[in-house]
RONUGU-383429 format. One line per 5 residues: number of its first residue (from 1); for each residue y, z negated, x negated of N, C-alpha, C. Coordinates in steps of 0.001 Angstrom, whole numbers, padded with zeros to 6 digits, always signed. Example, Ala and Ser with C-alpha at 12.3 -4.5 7.8 and 13.67 -1.06 7.14 Angstrom:
RONUGU-383429
1	-005690:-007800:-013190:-004500:-007800:-012300:-003300:-007800:-013200  -002250:-007080:-012850:-001060:-007140:-013670:+000030:-007870:-012900
***
This chain:
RONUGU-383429
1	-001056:-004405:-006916:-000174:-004925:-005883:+001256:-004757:-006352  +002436:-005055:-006004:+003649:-004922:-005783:+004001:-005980:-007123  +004864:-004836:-007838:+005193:-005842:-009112:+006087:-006758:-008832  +006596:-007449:-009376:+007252:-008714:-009810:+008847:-008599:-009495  +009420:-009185:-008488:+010772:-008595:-008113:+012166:-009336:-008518
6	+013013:-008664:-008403:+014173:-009345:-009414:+014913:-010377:-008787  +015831:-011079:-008925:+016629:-012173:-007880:+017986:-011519:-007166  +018507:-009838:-007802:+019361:-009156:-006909:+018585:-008187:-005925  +016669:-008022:-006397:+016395:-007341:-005046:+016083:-007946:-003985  +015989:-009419:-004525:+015838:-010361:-003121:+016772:-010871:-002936
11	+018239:-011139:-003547:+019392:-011013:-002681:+019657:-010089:-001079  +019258:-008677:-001895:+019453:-007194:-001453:+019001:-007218:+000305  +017385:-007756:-000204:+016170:-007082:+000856:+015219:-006871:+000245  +014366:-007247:+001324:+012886:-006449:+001081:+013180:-004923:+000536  +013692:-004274:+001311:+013999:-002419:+001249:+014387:-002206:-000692
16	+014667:-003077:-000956:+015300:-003094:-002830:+014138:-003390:-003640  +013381:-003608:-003033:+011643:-004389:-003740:+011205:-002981:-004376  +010595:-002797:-005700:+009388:-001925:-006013:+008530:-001983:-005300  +007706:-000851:-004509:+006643:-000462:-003917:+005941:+000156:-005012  +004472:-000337:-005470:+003759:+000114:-006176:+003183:+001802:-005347
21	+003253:+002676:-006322:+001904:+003696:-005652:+002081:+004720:-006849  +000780:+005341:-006730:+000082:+006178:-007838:+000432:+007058:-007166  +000667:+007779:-006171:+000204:+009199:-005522:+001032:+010234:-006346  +000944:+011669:-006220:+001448:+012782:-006697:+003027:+012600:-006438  +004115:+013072:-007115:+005410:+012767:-007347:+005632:+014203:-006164
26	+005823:+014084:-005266:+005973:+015570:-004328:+007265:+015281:-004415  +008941:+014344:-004969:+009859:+014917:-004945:+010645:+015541:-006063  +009569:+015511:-006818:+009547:+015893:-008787:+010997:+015092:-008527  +011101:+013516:-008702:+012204:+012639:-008829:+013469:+013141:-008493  +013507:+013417:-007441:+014682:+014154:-006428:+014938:+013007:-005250
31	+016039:+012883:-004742:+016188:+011968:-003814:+016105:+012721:-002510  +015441:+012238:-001493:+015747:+013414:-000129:+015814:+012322:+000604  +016603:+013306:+002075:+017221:+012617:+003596:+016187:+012489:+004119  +016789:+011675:+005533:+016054:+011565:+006651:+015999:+012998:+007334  +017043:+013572:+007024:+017189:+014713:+007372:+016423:+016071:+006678
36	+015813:+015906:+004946:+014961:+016580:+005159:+013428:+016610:+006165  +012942:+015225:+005799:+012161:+014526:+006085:+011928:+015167:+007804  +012929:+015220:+008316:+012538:+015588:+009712:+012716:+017391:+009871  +012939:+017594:+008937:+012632:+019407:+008660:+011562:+019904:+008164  +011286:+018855:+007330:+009851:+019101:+007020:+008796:+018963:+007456
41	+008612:+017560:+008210:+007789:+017471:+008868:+007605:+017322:+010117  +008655:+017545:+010877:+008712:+018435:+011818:+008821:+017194:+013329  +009222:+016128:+012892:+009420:+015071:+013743:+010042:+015067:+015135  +009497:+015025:+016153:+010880:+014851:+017391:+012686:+015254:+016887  +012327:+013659:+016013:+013925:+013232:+016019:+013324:+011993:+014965
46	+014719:+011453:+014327:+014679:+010439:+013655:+015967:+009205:+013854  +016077:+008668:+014466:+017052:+007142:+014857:+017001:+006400:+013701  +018055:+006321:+013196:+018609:+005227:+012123:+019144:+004470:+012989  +019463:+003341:+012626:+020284:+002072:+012916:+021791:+002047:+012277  +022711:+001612:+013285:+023974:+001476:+013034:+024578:+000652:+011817
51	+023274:-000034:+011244:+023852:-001304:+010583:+023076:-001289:+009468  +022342:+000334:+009163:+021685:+000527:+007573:+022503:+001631:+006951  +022922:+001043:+005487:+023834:+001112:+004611:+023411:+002788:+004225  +023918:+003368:+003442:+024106:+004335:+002974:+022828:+004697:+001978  +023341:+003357:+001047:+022379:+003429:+000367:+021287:+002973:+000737
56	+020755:+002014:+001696:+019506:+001958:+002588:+019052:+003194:+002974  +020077:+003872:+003471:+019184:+005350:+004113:+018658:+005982:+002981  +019001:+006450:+001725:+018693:+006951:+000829:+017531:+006530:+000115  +017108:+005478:-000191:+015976:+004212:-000735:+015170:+004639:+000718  +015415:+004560:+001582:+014471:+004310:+002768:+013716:+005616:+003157
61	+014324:+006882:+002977:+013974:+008266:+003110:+012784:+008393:+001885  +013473:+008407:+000850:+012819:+008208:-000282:+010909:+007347:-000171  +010892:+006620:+000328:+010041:+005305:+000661:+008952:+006258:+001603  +009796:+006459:+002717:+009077:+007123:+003733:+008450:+008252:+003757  +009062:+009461:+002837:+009020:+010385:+002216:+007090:+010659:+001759
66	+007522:+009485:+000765:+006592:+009529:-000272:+004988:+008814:+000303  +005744:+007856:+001507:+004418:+007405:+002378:+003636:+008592:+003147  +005077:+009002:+003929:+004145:+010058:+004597:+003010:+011598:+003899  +004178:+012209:+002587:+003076:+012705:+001927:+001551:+012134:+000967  +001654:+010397:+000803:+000389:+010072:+000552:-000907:+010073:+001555
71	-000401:+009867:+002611:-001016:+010137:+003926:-001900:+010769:+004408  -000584:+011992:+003847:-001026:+013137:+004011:-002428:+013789:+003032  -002003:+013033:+002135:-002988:+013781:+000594:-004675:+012666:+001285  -004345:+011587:+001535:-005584:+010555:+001551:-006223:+011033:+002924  -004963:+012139:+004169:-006183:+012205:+005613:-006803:+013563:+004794
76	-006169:+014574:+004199:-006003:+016046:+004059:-005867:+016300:+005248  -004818:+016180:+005307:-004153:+017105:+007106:-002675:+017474:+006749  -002491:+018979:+007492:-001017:+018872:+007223:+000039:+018542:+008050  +001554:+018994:+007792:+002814:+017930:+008168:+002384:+018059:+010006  +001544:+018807:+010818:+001970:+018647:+011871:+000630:+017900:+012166
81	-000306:+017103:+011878:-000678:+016327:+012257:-000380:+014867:+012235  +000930:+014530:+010684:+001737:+013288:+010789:+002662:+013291:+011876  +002912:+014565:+012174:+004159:+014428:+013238:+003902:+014397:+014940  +002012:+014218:+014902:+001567:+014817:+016371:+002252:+015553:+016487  +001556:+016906:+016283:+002313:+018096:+016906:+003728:+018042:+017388
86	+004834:+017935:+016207:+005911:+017757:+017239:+006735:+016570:+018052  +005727:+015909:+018573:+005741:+014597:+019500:+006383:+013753:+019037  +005883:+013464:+018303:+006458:+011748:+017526:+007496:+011430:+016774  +008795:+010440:+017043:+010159:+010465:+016506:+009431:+008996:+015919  +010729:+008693:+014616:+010729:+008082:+013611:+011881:+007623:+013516
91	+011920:+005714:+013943:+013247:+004882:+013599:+013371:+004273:+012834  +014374:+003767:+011963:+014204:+002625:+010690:+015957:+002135:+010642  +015282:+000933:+011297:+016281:-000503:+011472:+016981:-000102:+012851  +016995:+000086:+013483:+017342:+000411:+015223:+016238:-000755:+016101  +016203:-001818:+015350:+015631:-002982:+016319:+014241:-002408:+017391
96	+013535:-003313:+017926:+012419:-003059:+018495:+012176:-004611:+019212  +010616:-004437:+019475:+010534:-005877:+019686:+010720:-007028:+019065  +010972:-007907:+019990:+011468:-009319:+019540:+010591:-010031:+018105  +010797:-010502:+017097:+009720:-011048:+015847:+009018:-009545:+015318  +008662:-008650:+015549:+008367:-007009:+015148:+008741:-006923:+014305
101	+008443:-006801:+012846:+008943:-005929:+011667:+008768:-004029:+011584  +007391:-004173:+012282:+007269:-002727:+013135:+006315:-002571:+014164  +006900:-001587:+015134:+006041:-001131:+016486:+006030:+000405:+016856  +005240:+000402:+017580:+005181:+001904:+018450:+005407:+002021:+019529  +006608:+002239:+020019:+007274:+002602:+021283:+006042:+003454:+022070
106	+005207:+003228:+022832:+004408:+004381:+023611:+005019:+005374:+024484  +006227:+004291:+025049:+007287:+004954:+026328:+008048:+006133:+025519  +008628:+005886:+024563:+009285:+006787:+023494:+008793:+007772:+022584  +007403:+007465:+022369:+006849:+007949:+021387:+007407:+007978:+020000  +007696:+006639:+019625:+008880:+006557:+018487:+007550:+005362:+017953
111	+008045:+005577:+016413:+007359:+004567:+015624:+008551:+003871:+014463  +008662:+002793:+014675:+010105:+002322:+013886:+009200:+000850:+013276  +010480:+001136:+012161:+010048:+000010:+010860:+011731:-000744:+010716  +011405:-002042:+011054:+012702:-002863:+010887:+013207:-002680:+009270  +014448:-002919:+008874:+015152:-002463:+008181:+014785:-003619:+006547
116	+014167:-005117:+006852:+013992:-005455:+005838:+013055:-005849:+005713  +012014:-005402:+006990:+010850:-006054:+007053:+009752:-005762:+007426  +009845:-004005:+007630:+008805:-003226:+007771:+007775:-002782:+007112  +008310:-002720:+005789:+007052:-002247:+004502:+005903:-002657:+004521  +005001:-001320:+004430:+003542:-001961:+004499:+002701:-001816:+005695
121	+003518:-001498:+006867:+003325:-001563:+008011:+003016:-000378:+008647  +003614:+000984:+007844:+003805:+002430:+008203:+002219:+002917:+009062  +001270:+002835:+008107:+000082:+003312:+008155:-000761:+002841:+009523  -000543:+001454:+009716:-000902:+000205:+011466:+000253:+001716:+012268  +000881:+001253:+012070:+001946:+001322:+013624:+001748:+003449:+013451
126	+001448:+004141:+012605:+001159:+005796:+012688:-000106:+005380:+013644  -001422:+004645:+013242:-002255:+005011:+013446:-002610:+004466:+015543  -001094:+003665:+015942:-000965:+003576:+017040:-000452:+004985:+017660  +000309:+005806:+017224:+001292:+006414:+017372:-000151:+007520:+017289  -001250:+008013:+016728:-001858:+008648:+017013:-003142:+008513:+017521
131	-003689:+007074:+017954:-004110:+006668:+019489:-003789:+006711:+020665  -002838:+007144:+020373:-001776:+007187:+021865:-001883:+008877:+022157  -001171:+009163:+021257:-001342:+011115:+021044:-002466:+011296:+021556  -003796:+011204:+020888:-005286:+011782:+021124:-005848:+011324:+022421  -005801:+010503:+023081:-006081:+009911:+023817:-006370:+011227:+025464
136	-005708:+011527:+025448:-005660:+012711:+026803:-006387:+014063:+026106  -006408:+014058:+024382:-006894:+015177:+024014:-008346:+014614:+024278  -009165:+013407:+023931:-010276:+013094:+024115:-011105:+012829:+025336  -010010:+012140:+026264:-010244:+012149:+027283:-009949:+012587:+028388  -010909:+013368:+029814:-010131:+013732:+030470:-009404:+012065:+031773
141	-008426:+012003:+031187:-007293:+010949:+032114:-006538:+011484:+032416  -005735:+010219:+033102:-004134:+010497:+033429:-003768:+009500:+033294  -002036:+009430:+032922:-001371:+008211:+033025:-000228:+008133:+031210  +000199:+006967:+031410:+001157:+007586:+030182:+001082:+006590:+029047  +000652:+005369:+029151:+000154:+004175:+027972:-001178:+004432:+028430
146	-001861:+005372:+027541:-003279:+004939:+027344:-003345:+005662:+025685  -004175:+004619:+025189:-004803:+004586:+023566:-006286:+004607:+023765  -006935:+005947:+023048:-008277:+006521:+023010:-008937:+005486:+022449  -008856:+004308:+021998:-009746:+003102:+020768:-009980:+002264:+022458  -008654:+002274:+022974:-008797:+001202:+024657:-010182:+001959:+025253
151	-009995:+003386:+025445:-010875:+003925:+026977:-012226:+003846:+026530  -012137:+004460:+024632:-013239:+004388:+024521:-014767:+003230:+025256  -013936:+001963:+024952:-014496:+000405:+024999:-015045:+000507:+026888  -014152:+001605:+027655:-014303:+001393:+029041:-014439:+002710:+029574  -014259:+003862:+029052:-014622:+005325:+030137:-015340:+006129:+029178
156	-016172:+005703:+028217:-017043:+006463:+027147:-017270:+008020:+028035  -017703:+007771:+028874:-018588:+009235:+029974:-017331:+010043:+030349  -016219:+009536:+030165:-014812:+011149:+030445:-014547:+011442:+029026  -015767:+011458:+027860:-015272:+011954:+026513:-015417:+013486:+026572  -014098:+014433:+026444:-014333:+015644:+026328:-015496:+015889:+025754
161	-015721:+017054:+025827:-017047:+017432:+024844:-016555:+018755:+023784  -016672:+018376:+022722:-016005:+018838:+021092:-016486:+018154:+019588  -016292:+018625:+018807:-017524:+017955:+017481:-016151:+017152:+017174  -014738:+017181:+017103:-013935:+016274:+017076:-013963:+015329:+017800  -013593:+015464:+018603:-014188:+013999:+019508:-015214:+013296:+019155
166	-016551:+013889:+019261:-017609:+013411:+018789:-017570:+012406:+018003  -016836:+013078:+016787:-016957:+012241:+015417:-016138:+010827:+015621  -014876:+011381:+016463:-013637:+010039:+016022:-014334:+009147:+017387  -015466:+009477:+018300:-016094:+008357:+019347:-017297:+007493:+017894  -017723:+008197:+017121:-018658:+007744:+016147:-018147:+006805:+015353
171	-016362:+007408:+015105:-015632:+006203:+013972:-015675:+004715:+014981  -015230:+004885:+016169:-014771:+003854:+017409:-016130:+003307:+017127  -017278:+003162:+017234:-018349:+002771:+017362:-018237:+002184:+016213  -018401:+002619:+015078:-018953:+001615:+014289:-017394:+000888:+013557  -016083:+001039:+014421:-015360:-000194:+014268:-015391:-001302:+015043
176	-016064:-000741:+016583:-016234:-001504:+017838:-017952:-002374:+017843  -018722:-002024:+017506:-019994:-002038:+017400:-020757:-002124:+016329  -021820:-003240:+016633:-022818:-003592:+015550:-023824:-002255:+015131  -024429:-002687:+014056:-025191:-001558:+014016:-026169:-001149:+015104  -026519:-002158:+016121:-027618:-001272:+016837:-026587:-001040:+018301
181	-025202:-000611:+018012:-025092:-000134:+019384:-024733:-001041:+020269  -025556:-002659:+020327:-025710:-003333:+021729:-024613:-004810:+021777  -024015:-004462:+020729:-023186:-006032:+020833:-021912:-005812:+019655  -021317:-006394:+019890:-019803:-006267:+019315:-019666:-006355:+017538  -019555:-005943:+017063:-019095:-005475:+015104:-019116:-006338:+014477
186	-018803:-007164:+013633:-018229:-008365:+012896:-016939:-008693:+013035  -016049:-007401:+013094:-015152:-007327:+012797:-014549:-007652:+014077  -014750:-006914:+014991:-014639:-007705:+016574:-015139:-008597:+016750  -016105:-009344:+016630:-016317:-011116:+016843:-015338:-011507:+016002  -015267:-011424:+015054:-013618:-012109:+014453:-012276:-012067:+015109
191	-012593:-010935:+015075:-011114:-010694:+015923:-010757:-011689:+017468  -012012:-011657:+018038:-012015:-011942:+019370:-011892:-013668:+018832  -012791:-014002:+018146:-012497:-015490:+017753:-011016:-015896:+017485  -010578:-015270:+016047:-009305:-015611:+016160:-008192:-015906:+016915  -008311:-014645:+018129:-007776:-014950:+019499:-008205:-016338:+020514
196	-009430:-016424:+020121:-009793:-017594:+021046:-009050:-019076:+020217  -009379:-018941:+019044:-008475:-020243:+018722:-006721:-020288:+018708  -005809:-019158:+018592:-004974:-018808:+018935:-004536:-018967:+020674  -005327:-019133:+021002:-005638:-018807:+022430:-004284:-017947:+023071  -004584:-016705:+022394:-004030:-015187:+022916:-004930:-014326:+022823
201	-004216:-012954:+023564:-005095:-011966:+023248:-004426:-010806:+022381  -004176:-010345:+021344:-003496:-009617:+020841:-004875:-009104:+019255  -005282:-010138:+018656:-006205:-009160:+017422:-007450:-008322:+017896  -007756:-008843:+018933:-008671:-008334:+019521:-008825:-007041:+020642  -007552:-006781:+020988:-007239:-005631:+021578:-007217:-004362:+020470
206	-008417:-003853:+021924:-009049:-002171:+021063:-008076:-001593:+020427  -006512:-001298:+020249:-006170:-000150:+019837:-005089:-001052:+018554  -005159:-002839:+018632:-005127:-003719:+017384:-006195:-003283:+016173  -007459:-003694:+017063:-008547:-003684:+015870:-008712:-002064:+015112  -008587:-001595:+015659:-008631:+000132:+015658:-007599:+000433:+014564
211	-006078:-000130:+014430:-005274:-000045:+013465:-005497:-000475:+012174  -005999:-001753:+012395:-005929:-002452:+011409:-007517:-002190:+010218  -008735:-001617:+011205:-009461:-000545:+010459:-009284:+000631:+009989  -007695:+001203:+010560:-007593:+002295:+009477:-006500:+001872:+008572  -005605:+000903:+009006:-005454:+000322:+007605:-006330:+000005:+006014
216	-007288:-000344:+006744:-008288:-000904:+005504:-008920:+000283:+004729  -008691:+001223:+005729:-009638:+002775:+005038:-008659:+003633:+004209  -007145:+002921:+004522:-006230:+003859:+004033:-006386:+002978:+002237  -005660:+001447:+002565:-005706:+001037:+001636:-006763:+000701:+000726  -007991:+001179:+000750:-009075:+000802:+000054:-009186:+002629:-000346
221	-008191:+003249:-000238:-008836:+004889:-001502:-008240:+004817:-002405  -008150:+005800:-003312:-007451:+005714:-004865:-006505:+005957:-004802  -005342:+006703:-003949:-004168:+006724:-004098:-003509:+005760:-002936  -002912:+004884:-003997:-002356:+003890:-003235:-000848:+003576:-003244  -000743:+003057:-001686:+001231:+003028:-001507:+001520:+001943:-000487
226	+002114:+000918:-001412:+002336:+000033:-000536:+003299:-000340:+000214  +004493:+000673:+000264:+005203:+000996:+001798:+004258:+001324:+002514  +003262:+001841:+002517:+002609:+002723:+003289:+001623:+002076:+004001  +000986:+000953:+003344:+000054:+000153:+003419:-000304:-000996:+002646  -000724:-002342:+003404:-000476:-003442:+001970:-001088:-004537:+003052
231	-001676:-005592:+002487:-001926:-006552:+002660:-003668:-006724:+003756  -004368:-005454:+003832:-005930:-005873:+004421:-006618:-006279:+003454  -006338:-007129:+002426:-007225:-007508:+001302:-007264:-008662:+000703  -006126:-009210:+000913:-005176:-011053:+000186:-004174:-011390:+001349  -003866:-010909:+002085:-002968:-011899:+002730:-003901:-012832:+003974
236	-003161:-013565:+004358:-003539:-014498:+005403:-003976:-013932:+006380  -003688:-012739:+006967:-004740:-012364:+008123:-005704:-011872:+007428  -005817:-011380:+006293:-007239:-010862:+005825:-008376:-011772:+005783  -007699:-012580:+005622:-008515:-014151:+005014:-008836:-014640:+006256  -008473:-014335:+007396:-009044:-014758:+008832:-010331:-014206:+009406
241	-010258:-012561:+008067:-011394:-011471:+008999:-011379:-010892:+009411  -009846:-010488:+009859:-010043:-009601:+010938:-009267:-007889:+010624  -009971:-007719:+009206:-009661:-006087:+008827:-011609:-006347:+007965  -012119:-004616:+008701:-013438:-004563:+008306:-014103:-004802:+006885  -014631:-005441:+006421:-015481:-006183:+005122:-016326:-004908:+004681
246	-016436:-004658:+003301:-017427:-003990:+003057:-018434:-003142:+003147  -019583:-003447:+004034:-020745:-001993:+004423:-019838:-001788:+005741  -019093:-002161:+006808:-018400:-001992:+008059:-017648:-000800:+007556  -016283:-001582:+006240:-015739:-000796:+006227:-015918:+000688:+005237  -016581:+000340:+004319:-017037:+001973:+004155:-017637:+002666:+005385
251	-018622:+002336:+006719:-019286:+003235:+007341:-017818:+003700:+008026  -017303:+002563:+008515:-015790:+003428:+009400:-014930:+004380:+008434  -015013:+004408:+007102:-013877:+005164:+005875:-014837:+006850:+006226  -016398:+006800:+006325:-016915:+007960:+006224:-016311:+008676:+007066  -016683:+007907:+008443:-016535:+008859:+009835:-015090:+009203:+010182
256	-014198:+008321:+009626:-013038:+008298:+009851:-012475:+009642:+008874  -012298:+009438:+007888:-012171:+010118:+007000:-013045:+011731:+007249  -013995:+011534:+007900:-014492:+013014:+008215:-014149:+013900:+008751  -013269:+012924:+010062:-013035:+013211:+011416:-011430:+014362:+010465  -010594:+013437:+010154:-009866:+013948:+009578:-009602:+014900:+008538
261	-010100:+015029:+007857:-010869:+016459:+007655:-011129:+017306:+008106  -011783:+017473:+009092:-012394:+018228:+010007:-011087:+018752:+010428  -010513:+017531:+011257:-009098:+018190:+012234:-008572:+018756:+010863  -007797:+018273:+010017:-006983:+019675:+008803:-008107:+020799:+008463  -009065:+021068:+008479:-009947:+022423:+008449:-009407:+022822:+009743
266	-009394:+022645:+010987:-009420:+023386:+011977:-007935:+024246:+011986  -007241:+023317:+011913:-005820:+023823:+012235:-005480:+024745:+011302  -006183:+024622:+010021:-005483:+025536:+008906:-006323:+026938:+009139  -007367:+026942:+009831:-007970:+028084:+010102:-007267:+028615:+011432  -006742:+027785:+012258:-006092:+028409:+013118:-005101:+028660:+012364
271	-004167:+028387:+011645:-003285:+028845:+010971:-003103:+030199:+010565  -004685:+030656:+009683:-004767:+031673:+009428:-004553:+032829:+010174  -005405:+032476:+011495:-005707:+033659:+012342:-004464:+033931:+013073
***
């Protein structure tokens, strides 16, 4: 977990904190922009905020940098599947919703991380940002907020037909569903409970629970980054239940993890040709 922090980085900010992670050093200790960052990987666009420092942008590129190529190494996919093809812009500290440390604009197709209070969060709010994307690739719909984890739960029978699809309807299942198919996961009766004593509906919404299981698949492999991902294991919502436990969450890490795979084999063979 996140080492031990000093009393000028919590003067500072969160953003001044050590983020623990093992992954491969891809900037051989080089500092890079937002501006490589969106050359490289090929982003819409990237929105900073008027009111992050210089040296915030620099620490924060850096951060993001290194999240997005762990990501990358833990889906094996390359830069244009972090970036949905293109699609998807990237804000940090340009405000969002109200109490939000981070969200996914659907209207925008923007995924932004508040400036002292986003960390950790990257990996939830991507994996909205590519529920949203896939969603028209999986299904045949229409319309402009729809998330493939939602339709799944309600238009299973408009699932294209493709061994991709296939697989990521197989991950949905066994994050949505018990083992025999006929009644709701563990992980969704929790979820749905929690909401009931909360009395809201927000953990329990398909394309919530859906995040917060690939949170758990991200942060439970060996290379670990906790800008990137942090807290399905000890914090207080974990301790509620409602990120997948054990045999759940390894069966969702297989399929999930397959699926993704699969998609970086495809593209790199289209690549070739």
């Amino acid at each position: 977990m996140q080492s031990s922090i000093s009393n000028s980085a919590q003067k500072k900010g969160r953003l001044h904190q050590h983020f623990y992670r093992n992954g491969e050093d891809h900037r051989a200790g080089a500092d890079v922009s937002f501006q490589d960052i969106l050359r490289l990987f090929h982003f819409r666009s990237i929105e900073i905020g008027k009111w992050v420092t210089e040296e915030e942008k620099r620490i924060a590129a850096n951060l993001f940098f290194d999240a997005l190529c762990d990501l990358m190494d833990i889906l094996q996919v390359p830069e244009s599947v972090i970036c949905l093809n293109g699609t998807l812009s990237l804000g940090f500290g340009v405000g969002g919703q109200k109490h939000a440390s981070a969200h996914y604009n659907s209207a925008k197709k923007q995924l932004s991380l508040a400036k002292n209070a986003g960390a950790g969060a990257l990996a939830h709010e991507w994996f909205h940002a590519f529920d949203h994307y896939i969603a028209k690739k999986m299904y045949s719909v229409t319309g402009s907020n729809l998330f493939a984890s939602e339709i799944w739960l309600n238009e299973r029978k408009k699932l294209v037909p493709h061994e991709l699809n296939k697989q990521l309807a197989a991950c949905f299942s066994n994050i949505f569903l018990d083992a025999t198919s006929t009644g709701p996961s563990e992980l969704m009766q929790r979820s749905i409970f929690v909401d009931q004593k909360l009395k809201s509906f927000y953990y329990a919404r398909p394309q919530e629970v859906a995040a917060r299981a690939f949170e758990a698949v991200i942060q439970n492999q060996s290379i670990k980054n906790a800008f990137l991902v942090q807290g399905t294991m000890q914090s207080a919502e974990a301790k509620l239940g409602i990120y997948p436990q054990a045999e759940q969450r390894d069966q969702i890490t297989s399929t999930l993890l397959t699926y993704f795979s699969w998609l970086g084999q495809a593209l790199e063979a289209i690549k070739k040709d």
